[in-house]
C-alpha positions in Angstrom: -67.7 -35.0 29.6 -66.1 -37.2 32.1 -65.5 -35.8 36.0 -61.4 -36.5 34.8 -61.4 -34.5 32.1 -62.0 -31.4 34.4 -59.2 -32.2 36.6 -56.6 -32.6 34.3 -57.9 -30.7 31.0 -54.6 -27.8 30.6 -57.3 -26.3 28.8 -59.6 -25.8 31.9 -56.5 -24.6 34.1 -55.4 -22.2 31.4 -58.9 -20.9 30.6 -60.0 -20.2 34.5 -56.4 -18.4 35.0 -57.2 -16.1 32.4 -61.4 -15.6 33.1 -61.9 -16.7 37.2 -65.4 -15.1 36.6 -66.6 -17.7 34.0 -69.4 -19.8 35.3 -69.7 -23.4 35.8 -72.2 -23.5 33.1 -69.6 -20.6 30.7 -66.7 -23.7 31.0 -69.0 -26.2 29.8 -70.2 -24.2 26.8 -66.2 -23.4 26.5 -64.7 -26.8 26.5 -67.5 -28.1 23.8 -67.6 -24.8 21.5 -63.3 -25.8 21.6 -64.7 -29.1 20.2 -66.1 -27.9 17.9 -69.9 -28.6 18.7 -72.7 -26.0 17.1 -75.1 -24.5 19.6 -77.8 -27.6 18.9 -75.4 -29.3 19.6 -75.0 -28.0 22.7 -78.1 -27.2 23.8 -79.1 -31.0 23.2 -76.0 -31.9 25.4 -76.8 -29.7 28.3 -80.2 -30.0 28.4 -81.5 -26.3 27.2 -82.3 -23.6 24.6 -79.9 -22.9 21.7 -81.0 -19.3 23.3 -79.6 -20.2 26.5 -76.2 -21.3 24.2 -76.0 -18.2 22.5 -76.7 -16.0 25.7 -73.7 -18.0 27.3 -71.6 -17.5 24.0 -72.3 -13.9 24.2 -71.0 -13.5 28.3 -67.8 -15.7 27.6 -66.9 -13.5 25.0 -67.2 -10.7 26.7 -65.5 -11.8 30.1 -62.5 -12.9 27.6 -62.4 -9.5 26.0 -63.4 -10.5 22.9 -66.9 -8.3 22.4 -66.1 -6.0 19.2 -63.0 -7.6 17.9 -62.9 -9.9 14.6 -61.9 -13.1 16.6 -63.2 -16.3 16.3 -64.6 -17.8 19.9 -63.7 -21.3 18.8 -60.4 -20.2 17.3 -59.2 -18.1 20.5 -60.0 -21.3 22.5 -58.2 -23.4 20.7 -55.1 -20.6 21.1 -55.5 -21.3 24.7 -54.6 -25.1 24.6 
C-alpha cells in the first residue's frame, strides 16, 4: 500500500470517522480484508501470524459493532466506500 493511498482513500476518512479507536495496524487489516485478501494473505503481507490476522479481525469487528450480528466484515466495508 502506497503512503497516497492513505491520504486520499474516502474509505480511510469514512472508516476512522465511524471507529477513531481502530489501530494503525486494525486500518491496515481493514483496507486489505475490503480487497478482498484472505488472512494468509494478510499475514504474508504484514509480516505476521494468520493468528495475529484473526485476533485483529475479531477487535475491528467489535469496535464497529458488528460482534453477534450476521454481517459480513468484508461486506460492511465495502458499505462504507
Amino acid at each position: 500500500m502506497c503512503s497516497s493511498d492513505l491520504v486520499i482513500s474516502p474509505f480511510l476518512k469514512r472508516i476512522s470517522s465511524l471507529a477513531a479507536h481502530l489501530t494503525p495496524r486494525e486500518i491496515e487489516v481493514s483496507v486489505l480484508v475490503k480487497e478482498g485478501k484472505t488472512n494468509k494473505d494478510i499475514a504474508e503481507i504484514l509480516g505476521c501470524s494468520v493468528d495475529a490476522i484473526d485476533f485483529h479481525r475479531k477487535n475491528i469487528r467489535k469496535k464497529l459493532g458488528l460482534t453477534r450480528r450476521s454481517v459480513n466484515l468484508r461486506a460492511y466495508l465495502l458499505s462504507l466506500s
